[in-house]
Structure formats: structure tokens, C-alpha cells
KEKE-3310 file (N, C-alpha, C; in steps of 0.2 Angstrom, whole numbers, plus 5000, padded with zeros to 4 digits):
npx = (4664:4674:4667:4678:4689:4681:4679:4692:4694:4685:4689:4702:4699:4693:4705:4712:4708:4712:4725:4729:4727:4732:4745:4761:4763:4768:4776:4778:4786:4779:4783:4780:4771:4780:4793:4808:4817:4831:4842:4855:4863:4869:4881:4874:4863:4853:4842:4844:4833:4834:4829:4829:4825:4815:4823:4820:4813:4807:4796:4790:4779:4769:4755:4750:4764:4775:4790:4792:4794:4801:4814:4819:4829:4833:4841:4839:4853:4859:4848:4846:4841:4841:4833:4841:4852:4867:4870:4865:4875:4884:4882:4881:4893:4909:4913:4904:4891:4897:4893:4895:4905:4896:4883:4870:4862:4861:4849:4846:4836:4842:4834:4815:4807:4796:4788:4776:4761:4759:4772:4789:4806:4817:4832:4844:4854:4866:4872:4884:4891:4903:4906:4899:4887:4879:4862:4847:4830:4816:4801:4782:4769:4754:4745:4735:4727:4713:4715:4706:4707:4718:4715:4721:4728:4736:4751:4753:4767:4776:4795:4811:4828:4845:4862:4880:4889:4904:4905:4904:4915:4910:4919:4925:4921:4918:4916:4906:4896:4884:4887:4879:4867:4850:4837:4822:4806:4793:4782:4774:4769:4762:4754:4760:4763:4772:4784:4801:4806:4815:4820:4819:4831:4835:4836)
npy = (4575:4590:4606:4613:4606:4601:4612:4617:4602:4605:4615:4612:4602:4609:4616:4608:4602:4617:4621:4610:4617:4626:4622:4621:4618:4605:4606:4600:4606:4610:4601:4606:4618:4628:4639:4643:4656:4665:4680:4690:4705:4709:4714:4726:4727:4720:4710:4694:4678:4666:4647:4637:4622:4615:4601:4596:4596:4604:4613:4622:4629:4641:4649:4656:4660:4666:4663:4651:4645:4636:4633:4620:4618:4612:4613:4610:4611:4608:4607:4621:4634:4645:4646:4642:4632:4632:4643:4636:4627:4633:4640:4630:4624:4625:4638:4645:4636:4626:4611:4598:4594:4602:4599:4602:4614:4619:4627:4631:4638:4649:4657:4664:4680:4690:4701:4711:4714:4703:4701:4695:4690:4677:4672:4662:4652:4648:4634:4633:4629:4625:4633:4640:4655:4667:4672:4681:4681:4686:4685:4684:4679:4672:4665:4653:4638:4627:4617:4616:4605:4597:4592:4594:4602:4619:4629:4645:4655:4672:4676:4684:4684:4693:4688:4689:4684:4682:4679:4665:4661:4662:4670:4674:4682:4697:4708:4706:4699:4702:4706:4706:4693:4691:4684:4675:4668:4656:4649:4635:4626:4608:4602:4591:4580:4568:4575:4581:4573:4557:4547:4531:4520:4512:4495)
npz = (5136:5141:5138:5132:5129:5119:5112:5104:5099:5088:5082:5076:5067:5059:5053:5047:5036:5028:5030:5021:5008:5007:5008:4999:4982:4971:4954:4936:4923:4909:4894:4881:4880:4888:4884:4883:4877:4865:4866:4857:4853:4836:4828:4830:4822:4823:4835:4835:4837:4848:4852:4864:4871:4886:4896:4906:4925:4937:4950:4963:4969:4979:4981:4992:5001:4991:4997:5000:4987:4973:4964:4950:4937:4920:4905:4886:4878:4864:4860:4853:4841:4828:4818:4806:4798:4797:4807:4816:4821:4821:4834:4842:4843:4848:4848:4854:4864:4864:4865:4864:4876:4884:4886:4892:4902:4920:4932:4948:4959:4976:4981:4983:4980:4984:4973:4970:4966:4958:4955:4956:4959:4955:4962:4960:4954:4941:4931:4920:4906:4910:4923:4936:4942:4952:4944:4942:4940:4935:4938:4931:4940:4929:4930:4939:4938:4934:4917:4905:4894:4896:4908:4921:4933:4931:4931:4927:4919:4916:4912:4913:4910:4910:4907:4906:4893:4893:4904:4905:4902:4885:4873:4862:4846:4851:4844:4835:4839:4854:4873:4881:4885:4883:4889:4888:4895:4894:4902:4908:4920:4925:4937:4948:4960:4961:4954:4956:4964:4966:4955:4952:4945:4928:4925)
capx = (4670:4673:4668:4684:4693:4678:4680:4699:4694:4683:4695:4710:4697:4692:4709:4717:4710:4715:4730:4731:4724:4738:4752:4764:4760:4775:4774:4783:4788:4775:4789:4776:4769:4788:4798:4815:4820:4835:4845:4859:4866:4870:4881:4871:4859:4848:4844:4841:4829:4835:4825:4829:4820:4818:4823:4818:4812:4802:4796:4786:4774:4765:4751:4749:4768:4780:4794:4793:4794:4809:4811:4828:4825:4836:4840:4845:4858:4859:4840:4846:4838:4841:4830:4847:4857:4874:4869:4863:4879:4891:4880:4884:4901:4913:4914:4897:4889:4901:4887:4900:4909:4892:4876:4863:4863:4855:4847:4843:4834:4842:4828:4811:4806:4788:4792:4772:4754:4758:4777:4793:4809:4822:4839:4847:4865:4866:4878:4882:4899:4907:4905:4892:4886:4872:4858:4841:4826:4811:4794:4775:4762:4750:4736:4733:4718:4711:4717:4700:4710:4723:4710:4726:4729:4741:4750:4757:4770:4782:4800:4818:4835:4850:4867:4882:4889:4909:4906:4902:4916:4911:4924:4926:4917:4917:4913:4899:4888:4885:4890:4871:4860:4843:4833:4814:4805:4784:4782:4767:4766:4758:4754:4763:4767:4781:4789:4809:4806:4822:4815:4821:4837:4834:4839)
capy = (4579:4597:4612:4618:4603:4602:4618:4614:4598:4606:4621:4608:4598:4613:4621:4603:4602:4623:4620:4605:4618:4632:4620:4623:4614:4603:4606:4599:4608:4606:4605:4609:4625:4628:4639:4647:4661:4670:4684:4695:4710:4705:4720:4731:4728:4715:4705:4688:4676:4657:4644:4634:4616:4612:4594:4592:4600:4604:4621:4622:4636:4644:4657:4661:4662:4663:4665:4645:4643:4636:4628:4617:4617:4607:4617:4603:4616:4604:4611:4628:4634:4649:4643:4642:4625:4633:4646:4631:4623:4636:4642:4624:4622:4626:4645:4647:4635:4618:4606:4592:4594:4604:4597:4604:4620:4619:4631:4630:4644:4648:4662:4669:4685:4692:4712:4714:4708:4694:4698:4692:4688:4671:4672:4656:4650:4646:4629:4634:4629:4624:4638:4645:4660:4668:4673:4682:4681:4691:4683:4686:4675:4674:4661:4645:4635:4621:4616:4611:4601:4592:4590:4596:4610:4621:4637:4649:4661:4672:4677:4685:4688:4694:4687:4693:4678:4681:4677:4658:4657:4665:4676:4671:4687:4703:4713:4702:4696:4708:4703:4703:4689:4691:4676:4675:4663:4656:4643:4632:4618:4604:4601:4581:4577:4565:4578:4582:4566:4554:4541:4522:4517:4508:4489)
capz = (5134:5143:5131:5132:5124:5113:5104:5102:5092:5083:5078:5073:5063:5053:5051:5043:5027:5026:5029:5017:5004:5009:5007:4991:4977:4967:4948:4932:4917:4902:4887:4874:4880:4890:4878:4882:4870:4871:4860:4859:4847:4831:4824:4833:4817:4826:4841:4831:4843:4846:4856:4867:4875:4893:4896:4912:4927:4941:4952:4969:4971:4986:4981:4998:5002:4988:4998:5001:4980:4972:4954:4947:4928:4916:4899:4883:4874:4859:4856:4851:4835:4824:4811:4800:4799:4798:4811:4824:4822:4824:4841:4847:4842:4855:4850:4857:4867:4865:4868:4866:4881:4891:4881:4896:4909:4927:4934:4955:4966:4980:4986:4980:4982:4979:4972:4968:4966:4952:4950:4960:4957:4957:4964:4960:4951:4934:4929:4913:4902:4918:4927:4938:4942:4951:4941:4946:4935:4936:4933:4933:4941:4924:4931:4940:4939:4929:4911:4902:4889:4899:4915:4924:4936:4928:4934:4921:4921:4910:4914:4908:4912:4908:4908:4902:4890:4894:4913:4903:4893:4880:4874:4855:4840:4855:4839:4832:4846:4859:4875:4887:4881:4887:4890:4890:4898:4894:4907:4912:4926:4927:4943:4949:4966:4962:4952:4958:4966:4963:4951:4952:4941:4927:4923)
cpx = (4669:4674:4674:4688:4687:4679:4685:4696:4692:4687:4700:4706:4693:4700:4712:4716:4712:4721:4733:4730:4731:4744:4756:4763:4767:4771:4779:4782:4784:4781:4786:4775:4777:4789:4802:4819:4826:4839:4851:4860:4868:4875:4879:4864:4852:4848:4842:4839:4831:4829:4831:4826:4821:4819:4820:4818:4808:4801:4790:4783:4769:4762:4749:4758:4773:4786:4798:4793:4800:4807:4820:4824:4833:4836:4845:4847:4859:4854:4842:4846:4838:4836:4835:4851:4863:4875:4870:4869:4884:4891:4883:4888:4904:4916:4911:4896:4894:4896:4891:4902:4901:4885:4868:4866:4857:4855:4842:4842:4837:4838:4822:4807:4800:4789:4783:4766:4757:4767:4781:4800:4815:4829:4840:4855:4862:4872:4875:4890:4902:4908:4897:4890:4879:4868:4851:4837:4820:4806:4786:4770:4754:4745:4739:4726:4719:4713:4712:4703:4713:4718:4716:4726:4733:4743:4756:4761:4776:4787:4805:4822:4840:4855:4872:4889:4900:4908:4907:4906:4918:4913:4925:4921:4914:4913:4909:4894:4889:4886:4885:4867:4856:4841:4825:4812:4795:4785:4777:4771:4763:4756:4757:4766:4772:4785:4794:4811:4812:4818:4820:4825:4834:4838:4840)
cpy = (4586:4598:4613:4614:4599:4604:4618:4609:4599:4614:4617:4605:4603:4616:4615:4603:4612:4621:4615:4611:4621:4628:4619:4617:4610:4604:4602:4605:4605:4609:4607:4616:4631:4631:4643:4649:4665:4675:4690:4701:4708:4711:4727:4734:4725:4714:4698:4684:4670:4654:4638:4627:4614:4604:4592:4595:4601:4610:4619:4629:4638:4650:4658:4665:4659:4664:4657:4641:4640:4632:4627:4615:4614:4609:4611:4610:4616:4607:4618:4627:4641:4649:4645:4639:4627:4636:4640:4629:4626:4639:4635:4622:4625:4633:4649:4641:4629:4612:4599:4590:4598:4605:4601:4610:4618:4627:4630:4638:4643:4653:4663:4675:4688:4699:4715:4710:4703:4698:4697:4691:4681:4672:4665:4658:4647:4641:4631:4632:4628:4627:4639:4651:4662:4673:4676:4683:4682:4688:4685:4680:4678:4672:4653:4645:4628:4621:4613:4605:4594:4590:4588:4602:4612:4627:4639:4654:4665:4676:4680:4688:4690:4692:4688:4686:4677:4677:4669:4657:4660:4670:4679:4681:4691:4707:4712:4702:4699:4703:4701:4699:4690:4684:4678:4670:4661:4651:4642:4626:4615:4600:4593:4583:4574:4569:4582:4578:4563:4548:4534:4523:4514:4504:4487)
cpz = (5137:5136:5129:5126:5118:5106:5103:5098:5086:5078:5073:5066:5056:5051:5046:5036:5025:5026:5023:5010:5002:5007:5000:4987:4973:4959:4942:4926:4911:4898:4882:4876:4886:4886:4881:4875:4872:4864:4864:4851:4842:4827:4827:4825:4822:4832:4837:4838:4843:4851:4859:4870:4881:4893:4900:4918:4932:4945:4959:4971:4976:4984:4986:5001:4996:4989:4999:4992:4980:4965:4955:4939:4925:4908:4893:4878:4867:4855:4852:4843:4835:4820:4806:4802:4802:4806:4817:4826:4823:4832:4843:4846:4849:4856:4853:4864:4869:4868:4867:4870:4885:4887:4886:4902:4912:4927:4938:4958:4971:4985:4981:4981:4978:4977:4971:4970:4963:4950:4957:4956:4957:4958:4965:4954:4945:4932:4923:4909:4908:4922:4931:4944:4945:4945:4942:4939:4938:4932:4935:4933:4933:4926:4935:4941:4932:4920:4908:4897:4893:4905:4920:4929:4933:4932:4928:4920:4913:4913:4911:4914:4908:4909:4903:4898:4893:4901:4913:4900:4889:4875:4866:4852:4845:4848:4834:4835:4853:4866:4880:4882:4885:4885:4890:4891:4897:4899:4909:4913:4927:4934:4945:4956:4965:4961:4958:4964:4963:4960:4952:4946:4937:4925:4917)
residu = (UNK:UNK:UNK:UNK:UNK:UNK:UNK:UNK:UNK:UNK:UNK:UNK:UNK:UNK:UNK:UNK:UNK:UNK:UNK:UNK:UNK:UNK:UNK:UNK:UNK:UNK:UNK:UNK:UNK:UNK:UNK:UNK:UNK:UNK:UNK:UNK:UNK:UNK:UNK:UNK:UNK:UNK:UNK:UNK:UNK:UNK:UNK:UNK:UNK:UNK:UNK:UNK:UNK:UNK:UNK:UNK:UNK:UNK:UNK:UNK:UNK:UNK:UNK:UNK:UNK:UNK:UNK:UNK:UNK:UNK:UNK:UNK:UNK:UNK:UNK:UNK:UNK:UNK:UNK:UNK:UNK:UNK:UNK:UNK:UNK:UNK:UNK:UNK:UNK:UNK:UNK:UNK:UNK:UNK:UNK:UNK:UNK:UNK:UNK:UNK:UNK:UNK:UNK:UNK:UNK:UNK:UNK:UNK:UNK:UNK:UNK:UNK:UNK:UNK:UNK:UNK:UNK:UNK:UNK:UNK:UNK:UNK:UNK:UNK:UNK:UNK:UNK:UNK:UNK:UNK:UNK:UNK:UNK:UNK:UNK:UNK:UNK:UNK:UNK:UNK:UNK:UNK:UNK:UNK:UNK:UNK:UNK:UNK:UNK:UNK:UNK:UNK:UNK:UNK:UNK:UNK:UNK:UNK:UNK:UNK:UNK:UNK:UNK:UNK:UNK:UNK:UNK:UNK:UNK:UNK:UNK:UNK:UNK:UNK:UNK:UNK:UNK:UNK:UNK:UNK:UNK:UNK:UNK:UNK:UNK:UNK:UNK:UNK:UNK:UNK:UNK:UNK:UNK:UNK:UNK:UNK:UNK:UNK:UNK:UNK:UNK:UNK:UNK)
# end
């Protein structure tokens, strides 16, 4: 074999597993450590905090390029919780959230933008009450690495936006509940290849 196409195989046969290393990683949605919090004015006495659950979900992340990132997340609206019965039930009645007629919001990236060392931002669309709207959410690279407990890769982040609740709809007590909700966001991934993989129908 000439030198020449050699030292070519032997450059290609070191760079494959690099590149295998570099290549962005698929993640799911851990729903236990996952929490979506969000609040609004309250009177202008409060901001009171609800919760929310993600149902379902998935994110792909490139710590060498997060420009090649995206996440489609699956929010169950039904989840919303005040810690107060009445309260939950009036958020999800149809003056608030109507989870009868729109029991889950999407939320798809359609760009990700790195703004820092460990922050960045989401510009994606919000399907929300039958409308949708872009949305940009600003988060910070917290950690990837190993999960001693799970004997998982994890990566972990935290995030918030702001939306302004008419744009969805919600038009109902201007002069109760202010009209920016903020959103917060804890999120870890568990690292899964198949995740946002189309799954087999069941019979």
C-alpha cells in the first residue's frame, strides 16, 4: 500500500469514532425530575405558582453545536395544579385553559440559538388553545454526564418564558389575572436513541 493512501486510512480510521462521539445525542423527557411552573399577577398582590406535567417528549442536543439542537415537548394541561381544588378546576374550565376541548399544548423548535457559555435560546411555536404562536425560551446548559442512580446519561437544564395569555384566547378576568404568564422550566433528559421515534400502533 503507498504511504500516501496509508496515512489517509489511517487519519479516516481515527477521526470515525470522533465523529461518532461529536454527533448530537437524542434525549427523552424524565417526567419526575421534568417540572413546568408557570404564574401570573394575581391583583397585582401576588404571582401564585401552578405546575404543570409534561406528558411526553423528546430533545436532541449537540454540545459541540447547539445550533443542530431541537426538542418537541408534549405539555398534559389537565395536570395543572394550584394546590386548591376549586382553584384547579376553574384554571381548567374553559375561562382558563378549557382542557375539554384542548387537554395538551405542543411545543416544536424551529431554531436554537447559543447566546453564551452555558446559555441559549429556543425559537419555536407554541400550539396552545387552538392557536399558535411563536414562542422563544431561554435556557441554561446546567450539566451532562452520568446519573449514578439511574446508570443513565442525563443532561440537565433550566428555562423560562414569557407569554402573553390573550394571544391564546384567554380574554375572560383582565382585571384579576394579569395578562404575562411566565413559565419556568427544570428539565432533565435521559439520554434514548429511539426517543421521537414513531412507535408501532397498538392492536
Amino acid at each position: 500500500m503507498p504511504d500516501a493512501i496509508r496515512r489517509l486510512a489511517l487519519v479516516a480510521a481515527c477521526a470515525a469514532p470522533l465523529a461518532a462521539v461529536a454527533a448530537p445525542e437524542t434525549w427523552r423527557f424524565d417526567p419526575v425530575h421534568t417540572q413546568v411552573w408557570f404564574s401570573a399577577s394575581h391583583q397585582g398582590f401576588s404571582h401564585p405558582l401552578g405546575r404543570l406535567r409534561v406528558k411526553d417528549g423528546w430533545f436532541v442536543f449537540d454540545e459541540d453545536d447547539w445550533s443542530a439542537s431541537r426538542v418537541d415537548v408534549t405539555i398534559d394541561l389537565a395536570s395543572a395544579d394550584l394546590g386548591d381544588a376549586k382553584w384547579n378546576e376553574t384554571v381548567k374550565s374553559g375561562q382558563f385553559l378549557d382542557v375539554s376541548r384542548w387537554p395538551v399544548a405542543r411545543y416544536v423548535s424551529r431554531s436554537v440559538e447559543k447566546t453564551s457559555a452555558h446559555g441559549g435560546t429556543i425559537h419555536g411555536e407554541l400550539h396552545f388553545r387552538g392557536e399558535t404562536r411563536p414562542v422563544d425560551v431561554a435556557f441554561t446548559l446546567n450539566r451532562v454526564g452520568n446519573d449514578p442512580y439511574l446508570f443513565k446519561r442525563k443532561a440537565g437544564f433550566s428555562a423560562s418564558a414569557t407569554l402573553q395569555r390573550s394571544a391564546f384566547g384567554m380574554k375572560r378576568y383582565a382585571e384579576v389575572v394579569g395578562e404575562d404568564i411566565d413559565l419556568r422550566f427544570e428539565i432533565e433528559g435521559i439520554r434514548d436513541r429511539d426517543a421521537g421515534k414513531p412507535q408501532p400502533e397498538e392492536r
